[in-house]
N, C-alpha and C positions, 0 to 999 in steps of 0.2 A: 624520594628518588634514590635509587640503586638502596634499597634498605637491605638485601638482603647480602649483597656483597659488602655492603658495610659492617654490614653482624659478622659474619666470616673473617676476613678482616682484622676487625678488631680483636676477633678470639684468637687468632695467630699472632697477632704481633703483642696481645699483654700483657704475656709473660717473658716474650725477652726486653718490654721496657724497662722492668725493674730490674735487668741483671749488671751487676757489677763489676761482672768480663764477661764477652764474646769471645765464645770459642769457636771451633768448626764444627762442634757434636751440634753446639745449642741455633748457629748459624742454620744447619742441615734439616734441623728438627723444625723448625720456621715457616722454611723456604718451600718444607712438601704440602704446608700447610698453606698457606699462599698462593704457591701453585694448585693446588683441590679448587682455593676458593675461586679464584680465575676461572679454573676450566669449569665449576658450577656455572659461573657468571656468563657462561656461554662466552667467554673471550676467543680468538680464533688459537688453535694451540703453535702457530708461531709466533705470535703475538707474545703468549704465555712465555715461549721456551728463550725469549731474547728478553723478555724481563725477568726471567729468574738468573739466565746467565748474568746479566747488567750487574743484578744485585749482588748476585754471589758473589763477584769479584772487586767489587768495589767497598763490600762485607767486610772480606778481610784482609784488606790495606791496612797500611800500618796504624795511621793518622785515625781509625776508629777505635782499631784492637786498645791502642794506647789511652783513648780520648774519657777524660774522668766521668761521663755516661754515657758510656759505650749504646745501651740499650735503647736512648732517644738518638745515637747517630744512625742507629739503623733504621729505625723508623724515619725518618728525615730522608736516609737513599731511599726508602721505597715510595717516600711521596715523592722526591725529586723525578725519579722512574716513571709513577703514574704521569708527574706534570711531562714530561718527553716523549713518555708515547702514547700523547693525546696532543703533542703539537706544543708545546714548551710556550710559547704564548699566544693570546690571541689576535687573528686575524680577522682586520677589517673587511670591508667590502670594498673594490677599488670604483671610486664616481670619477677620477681624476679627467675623464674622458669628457671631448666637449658634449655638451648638451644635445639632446636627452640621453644621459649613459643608461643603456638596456640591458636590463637581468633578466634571462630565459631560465626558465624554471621549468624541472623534468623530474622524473619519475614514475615509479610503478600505483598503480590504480587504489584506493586506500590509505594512502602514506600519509593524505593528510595538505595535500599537493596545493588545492586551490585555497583551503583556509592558511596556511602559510603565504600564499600571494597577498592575502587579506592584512595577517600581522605583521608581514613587512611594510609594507605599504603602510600602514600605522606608525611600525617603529620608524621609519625614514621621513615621514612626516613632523612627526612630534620631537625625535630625537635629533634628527641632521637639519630637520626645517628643511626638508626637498616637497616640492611641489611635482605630487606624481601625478603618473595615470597608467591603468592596470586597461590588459586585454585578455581575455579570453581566446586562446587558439586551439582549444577541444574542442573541436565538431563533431565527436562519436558519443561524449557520454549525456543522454538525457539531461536538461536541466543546467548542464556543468556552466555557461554562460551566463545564466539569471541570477545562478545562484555566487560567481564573482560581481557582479552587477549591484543585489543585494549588499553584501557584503563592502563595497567602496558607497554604498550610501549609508552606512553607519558608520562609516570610520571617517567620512567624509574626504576622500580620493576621486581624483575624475575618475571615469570610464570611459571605455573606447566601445563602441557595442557592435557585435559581428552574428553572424550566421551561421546554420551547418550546413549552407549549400555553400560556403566560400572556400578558399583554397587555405592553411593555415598559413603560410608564406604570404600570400595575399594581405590575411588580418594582421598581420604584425608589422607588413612595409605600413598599411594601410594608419597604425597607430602609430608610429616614429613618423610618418609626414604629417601628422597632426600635432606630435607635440613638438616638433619643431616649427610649426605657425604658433601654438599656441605656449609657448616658451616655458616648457616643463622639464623638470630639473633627471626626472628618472619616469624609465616605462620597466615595467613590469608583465611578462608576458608568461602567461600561464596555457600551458601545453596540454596533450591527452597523455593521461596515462593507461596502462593495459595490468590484466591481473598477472601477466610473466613477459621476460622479453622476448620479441620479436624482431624479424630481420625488416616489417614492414615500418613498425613503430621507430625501430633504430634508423629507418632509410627516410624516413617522415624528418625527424628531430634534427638529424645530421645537414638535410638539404636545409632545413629551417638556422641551424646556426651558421651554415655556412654564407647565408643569406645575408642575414641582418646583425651577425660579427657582434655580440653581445661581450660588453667588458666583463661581466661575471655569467654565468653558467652554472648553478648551484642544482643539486642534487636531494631532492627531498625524499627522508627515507624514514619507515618508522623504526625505532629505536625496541621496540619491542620483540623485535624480529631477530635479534643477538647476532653474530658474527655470518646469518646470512644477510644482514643492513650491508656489512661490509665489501663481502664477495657481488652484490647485486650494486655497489656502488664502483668495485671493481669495472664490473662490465659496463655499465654505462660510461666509466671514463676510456675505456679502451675506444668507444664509439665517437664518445663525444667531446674530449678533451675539458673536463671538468675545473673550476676553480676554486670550487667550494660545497661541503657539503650543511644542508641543515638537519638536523634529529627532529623529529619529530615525540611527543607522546611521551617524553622521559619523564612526565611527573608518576606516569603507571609503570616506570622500567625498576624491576627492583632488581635487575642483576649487572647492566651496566654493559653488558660485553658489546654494543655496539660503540659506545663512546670509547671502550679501549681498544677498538679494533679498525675501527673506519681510516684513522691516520696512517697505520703503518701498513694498511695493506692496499690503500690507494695513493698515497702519498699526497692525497689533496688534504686542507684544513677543516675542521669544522668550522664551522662561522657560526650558527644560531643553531637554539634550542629550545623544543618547544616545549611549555610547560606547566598545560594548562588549555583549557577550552576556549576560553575568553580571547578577543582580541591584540588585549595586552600584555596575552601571555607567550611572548615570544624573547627571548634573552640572548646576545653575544656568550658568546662561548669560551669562556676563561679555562683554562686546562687547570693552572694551578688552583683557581676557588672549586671547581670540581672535582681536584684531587683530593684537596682538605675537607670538602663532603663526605667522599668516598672513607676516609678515612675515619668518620667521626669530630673530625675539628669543626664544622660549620662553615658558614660562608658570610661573614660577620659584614663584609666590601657590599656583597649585593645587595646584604640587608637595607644597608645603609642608604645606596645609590634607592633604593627601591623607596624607603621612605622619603628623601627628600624629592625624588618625583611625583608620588602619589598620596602624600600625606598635605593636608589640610591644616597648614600652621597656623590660621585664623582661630580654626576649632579648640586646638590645641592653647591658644592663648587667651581665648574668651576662659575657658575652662578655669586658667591660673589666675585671673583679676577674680573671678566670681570665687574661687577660694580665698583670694587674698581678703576681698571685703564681709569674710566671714559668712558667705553662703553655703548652703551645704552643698553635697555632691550629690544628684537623686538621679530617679530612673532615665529622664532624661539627657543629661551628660554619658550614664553608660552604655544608652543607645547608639550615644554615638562615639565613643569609645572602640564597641564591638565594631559598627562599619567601617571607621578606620582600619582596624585590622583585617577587615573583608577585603581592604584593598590590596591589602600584602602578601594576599593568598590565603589569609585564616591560621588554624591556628598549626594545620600542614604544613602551611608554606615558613610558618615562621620555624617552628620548630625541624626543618631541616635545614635551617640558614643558622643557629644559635648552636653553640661549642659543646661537644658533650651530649645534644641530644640525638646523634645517629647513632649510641650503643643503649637506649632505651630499651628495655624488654619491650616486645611488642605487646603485653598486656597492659602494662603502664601507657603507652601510647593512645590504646584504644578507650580509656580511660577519659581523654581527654584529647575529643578529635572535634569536627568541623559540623558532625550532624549536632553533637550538643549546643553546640555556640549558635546553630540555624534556631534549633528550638527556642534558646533562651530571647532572642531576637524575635523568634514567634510572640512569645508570650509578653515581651512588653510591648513589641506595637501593637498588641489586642486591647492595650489598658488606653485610658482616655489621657488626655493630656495633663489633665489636672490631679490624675490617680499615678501619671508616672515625677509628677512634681511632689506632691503629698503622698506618697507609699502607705503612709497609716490609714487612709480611707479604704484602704482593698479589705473589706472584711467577705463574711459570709456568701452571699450574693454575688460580689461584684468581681469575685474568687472563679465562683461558677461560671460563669459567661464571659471570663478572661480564658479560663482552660478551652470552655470551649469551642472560643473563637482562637485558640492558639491549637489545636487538637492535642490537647497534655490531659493529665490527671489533675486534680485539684492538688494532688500533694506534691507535683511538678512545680505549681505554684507556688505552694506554700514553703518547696525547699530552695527557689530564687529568692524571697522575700527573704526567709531568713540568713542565709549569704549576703544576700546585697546589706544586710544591717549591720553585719561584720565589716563589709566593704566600709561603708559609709561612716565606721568608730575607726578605721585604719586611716581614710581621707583627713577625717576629722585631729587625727595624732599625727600626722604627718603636717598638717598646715599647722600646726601648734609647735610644731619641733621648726619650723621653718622652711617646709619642703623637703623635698625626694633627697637632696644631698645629706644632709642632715639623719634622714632616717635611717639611709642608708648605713652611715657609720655605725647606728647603733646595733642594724641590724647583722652586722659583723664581729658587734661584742657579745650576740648572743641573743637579742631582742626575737621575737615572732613575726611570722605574718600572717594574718587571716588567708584563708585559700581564697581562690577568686571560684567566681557561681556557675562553672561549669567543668 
């Protein structure tokens, strides 16, 4: 996410980390740098020209010029700057409203519109425990209702089910007097979108909120779209009195300019972020853990929040008894090792949430990305159970019809086996040192680690 204004970025701000005074030349020389990277990032350029003012002047106060590293107080104002104009912190969604509180969801055709009805509708589910129900109120696009419909039978969401011979006014009273029989906590109403706007589409959405008075109104917009996300979320609040907007598609945005751009020039908040195909891939929108991305620091909170929702502590602790009583580690436990981290996003998602890795060259990155770790996944659930317990039975043969049931090379093969026996002498020294804490210390006095098999 935003890689490549993190690369930018960082190459501006590295060399005045280490400086031991800030002056106005080294300040100046920075700042043009910064501003480049912005206006790459497709930032809007007032956006740009009030975060380089912000900086400037807050640059050379006295309480930096003075401060015994100078070079980390500036980098600190220019994250404090990203977190402020991206909304200084994040906002919720307001439900406070009595039963059923209704979020009408709008936007341009593409954005991503009806699968965001979908992840919300999940996240509001699982995270607040609200008992939804989702309507479709696009009657123009082919499909657009089956395919919300779908969608809330795998997330397991009621549905409201409508027509394109109905009025969309119609479908939406028609789903709010349903879930107030049927005592549902939130309705979710998804709209038509158009591929530009229109005065018919905006005379459509406008009678529809003025209708049925939705507590939030959020605006679904791809993020890829850079400081025209902004301007295009501009005019839909000018229409429609917006309370929040959501990004769509930021795990493919490597320049960022709509998430610096959308707050300050519509004044509404971002609330969510998409980030990710998957259902579950929809995220609150923290300004500050998005700053410290952009930045190269990580996002160490979401990691966190992310594993203890979607991490498997059972797995995790059968794993640790079965070391404790002296069993080994085999292909089995790092089958499921790897799906654990499938849940976290892989080794993408991880590595853009851990400190330090958003100034990777992009070679080293590609080194070790998501299709390897697919592959490596191919090829041991191609081995039988008792070959992923017993690793030394893979010989000649049963080599061949693992590759080829995994579509690898044999020497694919042969270069996981031999990793994984490194793994498996590393396991092995680690439960003999006492566990991870343990190893750790040493491996801060200087100790190794085997690489991992992909």
């Amino acid at each position: 996410m935003f890689d490549s204004l993190t690369s930018r970025l960082g190459d501006s701000l590295r060399n005045i980390r280490g400086q031991g005074r800030i002056s106005e030349d080294n300040i100046k020389d920075t700042l043009r740098d910064v501003r480049m990277a912005l206006l790459e990032a497709d930032v809007a350029l007032p956006v740009v020209r009030q975060f380089i003012n912000e900086v400037k002047e807050k640059a050379q106060g006295e309480a930096v010029m003075k401060s015994l590293s100078p070079g980390q107080a500036f980098v600190k104002i220019v994250n404090d700057e990203l977190v402020h104009i991206m909304g200084d912190a994040c906002e919720g969604l307001n439900l406070s409203a009595a039963p059923p509180a209704v979020i009408l969801m709008a936007g341009l055709q593409g954005a991503g519109k009806t699968t965001t009805v979908g992840k919300l509708s999940r996240w509001l589910k699982e995270n607040q425990n609200k008992k939804v129900l989702v309507v479709s109120a696009d009657i123009y696009r082919p499909a657009a209702i089956k395919q919300l419909e779908t969608l809330a039978g795998e997330i397991g969401v009621d549905f409201f089910p409508s027509t394109e011979k109905q009025d969309p006014v119609d479908i939406a009273q028609g789903a709010i007097d349903h879930a107030k029989k049927n005592f549902h906590d939130v309705v979710l109403v998804d709209t038509a979108g158009r591929l530009h706007i229109d005065e018919d589409m905006m005379a459509e959405i406008s009678r529809l909120q003025s209708t049925i008075k939705p507590v939030e109104t959020l605006f679904v917009v791809d993020s890829m779209t850079g400081q025209d996300a902004a301007n295009t979320a501009k005019a839909f609040n000018d229409a429609l009195e917006l309370t929040g907007v959501v990004l769509t598609k930021t795990d493919g945005d490597a320049r960022g300019g709509a998430a610096l751009s959308v707050r300050q020039i519509t004044g509404k908040p971002i609330k969510f972020m998409g980030v990710g195909e998957k259902t579950d891939a929809l995220q609150p929108f923290h300004p500050d853990r998005v700053a410290s991305r952009i930045l190269g620091m990580g996002d160490v909170l979401s990691l966190v929040e992310e594993a203890q929702a979607k991490l498997d502590v059972g797995e995790a602790e059968k794993l640790a008894k079965k070391m404790k009583k002296g069993k080994g580690f085999d292909l089995e436990d790092f089958l499921v090792q790897i799906q654990q981290m499938n849940k976290l996003g892989g080794i993408a998602g991880l590595m853009d949430k851990l400190p330090g890795m958003g100034g990777l060259p992009a070679n080293m990155k590609d080194k070790v990305n998501d299709k390897q770790i697919n592959q490596v996944e191919a090829i041991v659930l191609s081995m039988t159970r008792e070959e992923r317990r017993r690793p030394e039975l893979i010989k000649g043969s049963r080599k061949r019809r693992i590759a080829t049931g995994s579509g690898v090379q044999i020497q694919d093969v042969n270069r996981l086996l031999k990793q994984f026996t490194q793994m498996q002498k590393m396991m092995k020294k680690m439960n003999k040192m006492g566990g991870m804490g343990k190893m750790m210390k040493q491996l801060k006095g200087g100790g190794g680690m085997p690489g991992m098999p992909f």
